[in-house]
N, C-alpha and C positions, 0 to 999 in steps of 0.2 A: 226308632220306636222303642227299643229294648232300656236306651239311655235314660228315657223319658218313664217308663213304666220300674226301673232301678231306681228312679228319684224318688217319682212317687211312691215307692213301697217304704224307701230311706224315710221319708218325713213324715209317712203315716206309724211306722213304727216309732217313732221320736214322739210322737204329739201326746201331750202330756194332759191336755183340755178337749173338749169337744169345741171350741170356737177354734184351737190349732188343726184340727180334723177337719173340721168346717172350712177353711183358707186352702186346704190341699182341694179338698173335693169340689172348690168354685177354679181354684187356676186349675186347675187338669180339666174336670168334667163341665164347668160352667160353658153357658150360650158364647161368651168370649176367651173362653180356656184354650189352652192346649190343643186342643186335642179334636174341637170345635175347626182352628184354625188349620189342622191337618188336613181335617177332612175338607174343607173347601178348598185346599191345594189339589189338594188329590183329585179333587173335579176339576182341575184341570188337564189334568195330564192324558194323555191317550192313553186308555187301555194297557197298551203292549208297555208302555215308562213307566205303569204301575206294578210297585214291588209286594213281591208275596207277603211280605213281612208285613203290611199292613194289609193284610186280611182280616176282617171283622173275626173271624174265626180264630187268630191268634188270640184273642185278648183273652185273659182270665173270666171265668165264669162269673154271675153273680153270688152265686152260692159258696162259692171260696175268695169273695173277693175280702181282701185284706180292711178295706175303706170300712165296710160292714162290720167286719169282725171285730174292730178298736172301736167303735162307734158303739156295740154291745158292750164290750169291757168298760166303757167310759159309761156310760148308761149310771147316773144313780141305783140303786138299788131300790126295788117298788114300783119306777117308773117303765115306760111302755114309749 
């Protein structure tokens, strides 16, 4: 989880476009992302096989989420 969440922070820092921002935010967060496919593993698993580490609770906030924060930098100016 750590590996996956150091990628995405790597290529969100990197993205130079909002359509480069856009491509991180569909493979991680999209219906068939990342992370999509995590979680229907993790329904599988008993309970007791599930690691802390994927506790909803670990994940960064939205309000310091990095994805947001380049997504306003990249913002033209004026626009909303």
């Amino acid at each position: 989880m750590q590996d996956l969440l150091d990628s995405a922070l790597a290529r969100i820092g990197a993205a130079q476009t909002g359509d480069e921002l856009e491509a991180v935010r569909v493979e991680v967060l999209g219906r068939k992302g990342v992370l999509a496919q995590l979680s229907k593993d993790m329904g599988k698993l008993l309970p007791d096989e599930r690691s802390p580490a994927a506790n909803s609770s670990t994940l960064p906030n939205w309000r310091s989420n990095p994805l947001t924060m380049k997504r306003i930098r990249l913002r033209p100016r004026g626009s909303r």
